[in-house]
N, C-alpha and C positions, 0 to 999 in steps of 0.2 A: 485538357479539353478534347484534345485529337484522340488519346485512348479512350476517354468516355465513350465518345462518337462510335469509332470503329469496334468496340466492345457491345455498345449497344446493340449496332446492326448486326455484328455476329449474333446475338443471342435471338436476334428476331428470325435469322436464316436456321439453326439449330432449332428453332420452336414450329418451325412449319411441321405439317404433319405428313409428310411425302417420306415415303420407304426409300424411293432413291436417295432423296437428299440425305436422310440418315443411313444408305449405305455409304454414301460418298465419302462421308465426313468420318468415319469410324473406321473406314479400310486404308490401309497405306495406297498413298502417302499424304495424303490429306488429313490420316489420324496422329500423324508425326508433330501436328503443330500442341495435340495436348499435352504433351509429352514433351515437347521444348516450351513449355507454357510452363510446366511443373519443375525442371530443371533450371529455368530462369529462375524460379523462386528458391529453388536452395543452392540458388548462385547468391542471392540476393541478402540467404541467411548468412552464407560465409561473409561476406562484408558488414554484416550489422554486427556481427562476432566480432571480426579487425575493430568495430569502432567502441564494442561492450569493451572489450579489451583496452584499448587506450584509456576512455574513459574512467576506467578503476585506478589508472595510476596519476591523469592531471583532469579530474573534471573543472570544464568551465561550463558556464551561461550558454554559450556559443557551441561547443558540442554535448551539452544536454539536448539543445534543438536540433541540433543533426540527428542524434538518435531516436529524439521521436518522428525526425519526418521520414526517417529509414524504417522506421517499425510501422506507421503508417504507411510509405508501399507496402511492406509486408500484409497487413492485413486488407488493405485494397485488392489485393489479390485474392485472397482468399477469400473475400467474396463475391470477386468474381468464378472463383469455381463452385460456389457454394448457388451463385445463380445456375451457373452448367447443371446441375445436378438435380436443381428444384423445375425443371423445364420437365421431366419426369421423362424423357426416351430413356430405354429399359439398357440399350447398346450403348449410349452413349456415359451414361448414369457406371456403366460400367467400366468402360473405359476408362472416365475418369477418375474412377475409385482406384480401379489398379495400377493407373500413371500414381498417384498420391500416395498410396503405400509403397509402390517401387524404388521411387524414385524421391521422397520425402521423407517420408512416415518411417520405413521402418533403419533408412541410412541416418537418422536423427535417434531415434526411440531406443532401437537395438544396441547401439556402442554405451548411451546413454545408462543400460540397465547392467551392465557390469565395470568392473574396476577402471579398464583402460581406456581411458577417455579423449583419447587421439585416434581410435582406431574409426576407420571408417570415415565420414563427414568431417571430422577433421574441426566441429564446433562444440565449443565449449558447453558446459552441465547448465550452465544459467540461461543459453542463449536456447543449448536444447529445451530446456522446460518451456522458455516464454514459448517458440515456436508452437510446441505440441499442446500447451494452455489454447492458445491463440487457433489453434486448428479446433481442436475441442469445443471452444466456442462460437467459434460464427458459421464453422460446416456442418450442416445437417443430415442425418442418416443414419441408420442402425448400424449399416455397414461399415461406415469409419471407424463407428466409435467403441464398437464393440470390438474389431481387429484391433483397436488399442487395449484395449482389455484384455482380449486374448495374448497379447503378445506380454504385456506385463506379467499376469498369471503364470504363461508358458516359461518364463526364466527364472521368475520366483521356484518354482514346482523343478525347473530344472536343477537351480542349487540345492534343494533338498534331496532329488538323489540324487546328485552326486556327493554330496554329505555322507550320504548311506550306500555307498558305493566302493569299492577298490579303486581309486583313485589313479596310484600310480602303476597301476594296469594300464592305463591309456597313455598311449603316446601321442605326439602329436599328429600324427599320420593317423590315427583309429578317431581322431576328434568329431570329424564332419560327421564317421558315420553311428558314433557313440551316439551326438547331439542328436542325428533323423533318426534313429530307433527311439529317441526319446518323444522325438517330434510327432511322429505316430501314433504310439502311444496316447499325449496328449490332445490330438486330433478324435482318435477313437472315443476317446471319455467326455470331452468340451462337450464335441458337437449335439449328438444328441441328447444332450442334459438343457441345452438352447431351448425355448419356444420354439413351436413350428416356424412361425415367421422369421422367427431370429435366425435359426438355420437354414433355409431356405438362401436368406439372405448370405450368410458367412460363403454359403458354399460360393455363391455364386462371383465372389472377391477373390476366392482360388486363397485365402491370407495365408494356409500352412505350404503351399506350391511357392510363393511368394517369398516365402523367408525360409524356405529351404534352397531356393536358388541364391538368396539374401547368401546365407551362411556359406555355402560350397561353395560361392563365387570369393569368400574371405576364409582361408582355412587359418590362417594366422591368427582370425578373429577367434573362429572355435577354441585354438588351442587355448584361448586366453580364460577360456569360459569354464576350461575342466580342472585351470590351476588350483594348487592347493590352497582355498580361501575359504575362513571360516564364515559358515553359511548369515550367521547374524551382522557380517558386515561386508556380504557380497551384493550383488543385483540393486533390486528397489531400497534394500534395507542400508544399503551404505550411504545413500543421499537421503533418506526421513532420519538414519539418526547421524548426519555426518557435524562432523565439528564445527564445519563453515557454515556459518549462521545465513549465510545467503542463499547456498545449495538448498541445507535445511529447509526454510522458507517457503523456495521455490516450489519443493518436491511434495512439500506438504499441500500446497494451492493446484498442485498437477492433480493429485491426489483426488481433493475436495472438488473440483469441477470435477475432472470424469467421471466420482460417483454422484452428483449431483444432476449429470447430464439427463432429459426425461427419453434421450434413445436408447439409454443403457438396459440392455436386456436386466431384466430383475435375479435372475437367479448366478450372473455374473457379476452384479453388485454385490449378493448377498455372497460369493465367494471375497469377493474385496475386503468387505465388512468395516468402511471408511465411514458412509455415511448415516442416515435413519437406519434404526433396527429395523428386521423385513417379519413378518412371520414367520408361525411354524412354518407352515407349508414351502416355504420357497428355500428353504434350509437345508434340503435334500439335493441337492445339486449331484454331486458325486456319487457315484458310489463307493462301496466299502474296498479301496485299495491304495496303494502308496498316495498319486494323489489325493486322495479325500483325507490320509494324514498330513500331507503337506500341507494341505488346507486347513484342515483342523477347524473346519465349520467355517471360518474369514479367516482371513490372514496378517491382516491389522490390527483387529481387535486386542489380538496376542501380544501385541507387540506397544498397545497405546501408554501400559504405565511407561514404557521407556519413553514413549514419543513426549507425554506430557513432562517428564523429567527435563525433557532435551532445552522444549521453550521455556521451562520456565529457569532454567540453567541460563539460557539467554536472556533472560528479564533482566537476572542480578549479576548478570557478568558487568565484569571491570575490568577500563575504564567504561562507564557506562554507554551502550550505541545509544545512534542519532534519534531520537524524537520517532522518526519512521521507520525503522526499524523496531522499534519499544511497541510503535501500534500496531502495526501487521504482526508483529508474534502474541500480541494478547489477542489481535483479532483470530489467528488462527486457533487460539487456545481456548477461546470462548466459544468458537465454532463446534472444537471438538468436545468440550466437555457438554456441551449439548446433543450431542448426537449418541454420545456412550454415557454406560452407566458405571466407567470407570471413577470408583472414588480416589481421590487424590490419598495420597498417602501422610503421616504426619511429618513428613521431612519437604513433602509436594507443598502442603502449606504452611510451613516455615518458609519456606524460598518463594510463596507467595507473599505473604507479609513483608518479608524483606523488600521485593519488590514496591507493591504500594505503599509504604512507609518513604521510599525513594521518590515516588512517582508525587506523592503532599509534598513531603522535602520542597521539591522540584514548583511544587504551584504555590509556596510561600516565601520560595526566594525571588517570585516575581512580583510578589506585593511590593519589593523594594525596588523593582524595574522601573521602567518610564511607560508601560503602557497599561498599569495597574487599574486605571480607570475603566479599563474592558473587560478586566478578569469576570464581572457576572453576569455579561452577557454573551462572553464566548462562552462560560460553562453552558447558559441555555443550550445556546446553538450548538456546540460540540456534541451536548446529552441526546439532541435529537438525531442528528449525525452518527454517532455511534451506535443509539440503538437500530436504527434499519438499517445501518451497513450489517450487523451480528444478523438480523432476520432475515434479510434478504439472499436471492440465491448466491452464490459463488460463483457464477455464470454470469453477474453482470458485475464481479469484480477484474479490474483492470490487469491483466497483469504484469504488464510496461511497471508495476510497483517493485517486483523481483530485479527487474535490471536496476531502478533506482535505488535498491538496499543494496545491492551489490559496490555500490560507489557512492554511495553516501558518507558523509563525514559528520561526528557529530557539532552543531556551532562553537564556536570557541566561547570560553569565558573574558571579563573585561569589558573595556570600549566597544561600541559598538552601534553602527547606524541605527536608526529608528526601525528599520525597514527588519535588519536581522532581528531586534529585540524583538520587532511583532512575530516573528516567525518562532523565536525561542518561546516566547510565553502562552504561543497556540499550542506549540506542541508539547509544554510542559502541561497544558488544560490538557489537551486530547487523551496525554499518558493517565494522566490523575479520573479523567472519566471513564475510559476504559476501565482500570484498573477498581472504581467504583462500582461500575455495572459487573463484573465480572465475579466482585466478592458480593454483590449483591444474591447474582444466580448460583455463588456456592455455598455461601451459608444460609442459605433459602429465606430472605429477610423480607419483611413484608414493605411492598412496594408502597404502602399508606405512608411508612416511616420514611419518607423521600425527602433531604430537605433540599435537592435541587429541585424537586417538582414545586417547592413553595418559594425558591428563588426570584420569578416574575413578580411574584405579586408583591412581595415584599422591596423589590425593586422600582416596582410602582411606586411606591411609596415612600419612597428619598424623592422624587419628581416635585413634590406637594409646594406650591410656590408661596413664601415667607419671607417676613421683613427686609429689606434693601432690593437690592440689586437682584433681578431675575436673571440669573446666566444662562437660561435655558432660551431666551428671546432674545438675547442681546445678539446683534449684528453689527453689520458696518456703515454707519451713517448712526446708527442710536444714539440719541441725545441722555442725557446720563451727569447725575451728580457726580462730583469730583472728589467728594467724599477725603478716603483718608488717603488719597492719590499724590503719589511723590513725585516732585516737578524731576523732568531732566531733559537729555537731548538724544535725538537718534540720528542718523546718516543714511539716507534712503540713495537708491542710484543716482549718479550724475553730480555726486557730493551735495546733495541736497541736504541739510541738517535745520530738521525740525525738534521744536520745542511740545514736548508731550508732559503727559502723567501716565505712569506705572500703577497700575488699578488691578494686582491679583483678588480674583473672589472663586471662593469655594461653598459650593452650596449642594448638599449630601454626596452624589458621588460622583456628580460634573463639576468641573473646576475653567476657568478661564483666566487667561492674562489678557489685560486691555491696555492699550494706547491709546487716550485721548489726548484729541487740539481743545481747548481753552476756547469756547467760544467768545465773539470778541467785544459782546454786549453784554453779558452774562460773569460775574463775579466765581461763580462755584457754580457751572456748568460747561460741559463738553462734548462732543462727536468721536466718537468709536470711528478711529481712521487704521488700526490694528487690530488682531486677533490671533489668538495661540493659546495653546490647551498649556493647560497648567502642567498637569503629568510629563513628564520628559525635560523638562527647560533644566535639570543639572547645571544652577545657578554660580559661578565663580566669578571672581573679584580676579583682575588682571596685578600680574605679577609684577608691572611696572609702576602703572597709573593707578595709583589706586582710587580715584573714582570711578574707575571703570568696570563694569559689570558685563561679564560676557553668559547669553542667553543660549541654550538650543533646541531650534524651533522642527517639531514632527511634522514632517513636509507629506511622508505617505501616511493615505487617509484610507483606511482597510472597506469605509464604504463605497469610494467610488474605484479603486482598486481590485477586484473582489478577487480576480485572478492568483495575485501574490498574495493574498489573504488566506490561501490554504496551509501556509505554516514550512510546507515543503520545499521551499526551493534553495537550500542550502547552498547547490553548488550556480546562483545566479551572481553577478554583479550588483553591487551597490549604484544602480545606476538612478535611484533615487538620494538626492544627495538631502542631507539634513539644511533646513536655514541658520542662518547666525546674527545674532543681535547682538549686538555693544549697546550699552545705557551708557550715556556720560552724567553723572552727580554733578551738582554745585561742590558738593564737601566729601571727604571719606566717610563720615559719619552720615552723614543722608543715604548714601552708596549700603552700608552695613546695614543701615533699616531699611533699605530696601532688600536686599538680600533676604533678611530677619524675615521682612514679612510674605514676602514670595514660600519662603521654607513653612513658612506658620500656616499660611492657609493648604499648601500640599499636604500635608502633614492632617488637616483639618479633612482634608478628600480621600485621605488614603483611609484615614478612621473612620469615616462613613462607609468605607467599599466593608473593610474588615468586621465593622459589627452586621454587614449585609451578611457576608459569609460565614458569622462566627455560629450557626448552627450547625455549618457542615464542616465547618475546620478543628472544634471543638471536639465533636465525633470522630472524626478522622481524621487527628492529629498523629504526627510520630509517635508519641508517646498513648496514645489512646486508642488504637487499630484493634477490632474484632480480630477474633483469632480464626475465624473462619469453620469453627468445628462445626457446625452444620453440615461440612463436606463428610 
């Protein structure tokens, strides 16, 4: 609250319009505080690095939440300069552009964009990305985001000649001044290929001054940058196509924001060549020399059948990754194959098939789960979920998700709380819808053929209320036939042992277990003094007693939860514990029909859910997957 305060009041004193006060605040020493403003914060990265780092090797509950409230200061901050900046003084707007690349921007970006990933900032590839995501998107201006641009560009274009170059002609000592002829060079051809405004603006960030002082002040660094490494897996191109599926990921979402951003000058995007195709017109960037062959019109486009090989390499790799990681690579996959008219190739849609073949797998081994009674109404919600995260920009996607693929684990198989299973069987829905919508958009199928879109209504329609028991109304106090309800005993707190009936009913694809008291005027009537969803209760007979019937009762309830209802929190505690029921029988054989008929009516629930789904599991089944040649 005290930063709020004194943040706020500075930004009121910096908004005045007095020339003195903006000379005051922009001249030493007064201008030193933005500049230890910007230095706080990649103090601020190296320790959120120490804690990415731990985290990959023991995540828990407890420092997943340290991480995110360190990655929130981080971006607290950043929009606190992103307030500095939008107060619009012309000095100051500058100032702290060149604090943010000096002392941020290019001590993160620059080590980042070649092999040796210690040099310089001394922060990891995953920690560099989130940062420079995270800059990307909440600071506003042509000037940031376009000297990110530039400086990618500038290294890409630099391993290409030096590709076509005498190599070991350079020593280490000729490094600094190899890289600033090249520097210039690239300065000469950028700049005025820029919009007027765009230029106007770059000059006035000094970015190639900046990162020539950047490099001379690191000649170590240069040398690293003329070693003998081959161009296709040096700079940008060793993280979009690196083996580490998390790098990968990352690099790819650095990517899709910045060209997604709306201050990316246009003709710098269209050298990118990441996002929408641009027109003729803006295609002319360069002119006709080395760089414009480095370029080669964009510089990604060239390179997308590798990229899409890369995810979907990651789809069907084995052992299979976590559920979040399976959807941020179809989401980036679906991103891109949207954006280019790269067709996949016949081996691209072989390893997609595999894929979604894995991904149904995965949504009908949870028909056998304990929370099978959700499966059609998460597909609803997932389906809408998935299609506006694919439509929406990449600007309001999070990317605190890269640090979480980074250290995700996938859920183990076996036992398992209520709480995990709900989380496995979201995210085997999420993988299975994605991977729907995506062979949707490559075999260009017609969207009328939907049978998730006829899901609802058809789910309506297991509701239709029918002879007995309405388990859609039953509550606790409902008075209620006793029907074919099997007497026994339960043990509630304080050794209290009441005499019930065991009353499972299944009616289309809601299920309930009921506990009824015997009311005490009433021969075959009772009150609903229990309740428990039929789905999860994995009924067994105790190993001793054998009238004993041991229940387990789903304690977390995904509606009034909604938080852990996201699927993702693998690395949280079970701090939602399951309940447990013990029945005690009159006889073992009362015991066993009870059992019997607990099994008989799930079993009656599960086959309602299944003929729900059997339009689209029928379709897209393992054995029956479209082959995608559409693409």
């Amino acid at each position: 609250m005290i930063q709020i305060a004194v943040r706020t009041l500075t930004l009121n004193v910096y908004n005045a319009s007095d020339d003195m006060v903006s000379t005051f605040i922009t001249t030493p020493p007064a201008s030193e505080y933005f500049s230890d403003l910007v230095l706080n914060l990649r103090e601020q990265c190296l320790h959120l690095d120490s804690l990415v780092s731990t985290t990959m090797d023991t995540c828990t509950y407890e420092m997943r939440n340290q991480l995110r409230m360190k990655t929130d200061q981080v971006v607290n901050d950043l929009y606190y300069f992103n307030d500095i900046l939008r107060i619009g003084q012309p000095r100051l707007s500058r100032l702290m552009v060149e604090n943010l690349l000096r002392s941020l921007v290019l001590p993160v970006l620059v080590p980042l964009l070649q092999l040796n990933q210690n040099v310089g900032s001394h922060v990891s590839s995953i920690t560099s990305l989130y940062v420079i995501c995270r800059l990307l998107q909440v600071v506003d201006g042509r000037e940031l985001i376009n000297s990110v641009a530039l400086a990618l560009l500038y290294f890409y274009t630099l391993s290409f000649v030096r590709s076509n170059s005498d190599k070991d002609a350079i020593d280490g000592g000729e490094a600094v001044n190899y890289i600033a002829q090249h520097l210039i060079e690239f300065e000469d051809v950028a700049i005025p290929a820029l919009e007027p405004e765009g230029a106007e603006n770059i000059n006035k960030t000094n970015l190639f001054r900046l990162l020539t002082e950047y490099i001379s002040s690191t000649a170590h660094f240069a040398s690293c940058l003329i070693d003998n490494v081959p161009i296709e897996r040096s700079g940008i191109l060793s993280l979009i196509l690196s083996e580490n599926h998390s790098i990968l990921l990352a690099s790819l979402m650095f990517l899709l924001i910045l060209s997604e951003s709306k201050d990316l000058d246009s003709s710098l995007s269209t050298a990118l060549g990441f996002a929408e195709k641009k027109t003729g017109m803006e295609q002319g960037m360069f002119s006709d020399n080395l760089l414009s062959r480095a370029m080669d019109g964009n510089i990604f486009a060239r390179h997308m059948p590798q990229i899409l090989n890369a995810l979907l390499k990651v789809l069907v790799g084995q052992p299979p990754l976590s559920g979040l990681t399976q959807w941020h690579t179809g989401w980036v996959l679906g991103k891109l194959l949207r954006y280019h008219e790269t067709k996949l190739t016949d081996h691209d849609i072989d390893l997609f098939s595999i894929s979604f073949k894995r991904s149904t797998e995965g949504l009908l081994q949870e028909l056998n789960g304990c929370w099978f009674d959700y499966i059609p109404v998460t597909l609803e919600h997932e389906r809408e979920k998935c299609k506006r995260a694919l439509d929406e920009s990449s600007q309001l996607k999070d990317p605190f998700v890269s640090l979480e693929i980074s250290m995700h684990k996938p859920l183990p198989d076996g036992v398992m709380s209520s709480l995990r299973a709900w989380q496995r069987m979201v995210d085997a829905v999420k993988v299975f819808v994605l991977h729907y919508l995506l062979e949707a958009f490559i075999s260009k199928r017609d969207s009328q053929e939907d049978p998730l879109q006829q899901l609802k209504s058809a789910s309506m329609g297991t509701l239709i209320k029918d002879d007995g028991i309405d388990v859609h109304s039953v509550t606790y106090g409902t008075q209620m036939g006793l029907g074919p309800g099997l007497s026994c005993k339960i043990a509630f707190s304080k050794g209290e042992v009441r005499d019930v009936y065991l009353i499972p009913v299944a009616k289309g694809i809601s299920g309930k277990l009921l506990l009824a008291e015997k009311l005490p005027l009433h021969t075959h009537r009772g009150v609903v003094i229990a309740i428990a969803p039929l789905a999860g209760l994995s009924p067994k007979k105790d190993d001793n007693q054998s009238t004993w019937l041991h229940l387990r009762i789903r304690e977390f309830d995904p509606r009034v939860d909604g938080r852990k209802a996201g699927g993702y929190d693998s690395t949280g505690s079970d701090h939602v514990v399951d309940g447990r029921w013990t029945l005690a029988f009159p006889t073992p054989d009362i015991c066993e029909a009870a059992l019997s008929l607990i099994l008989r009516e799930t079993e009656k629930q599960r086959s309602s859910v299944e003929r729900l789904l059997a339009p689209l599991l029928q379709k897209y089944s393992p054995n029956n997957l479209p082959d995608c040649q559409g693409a």
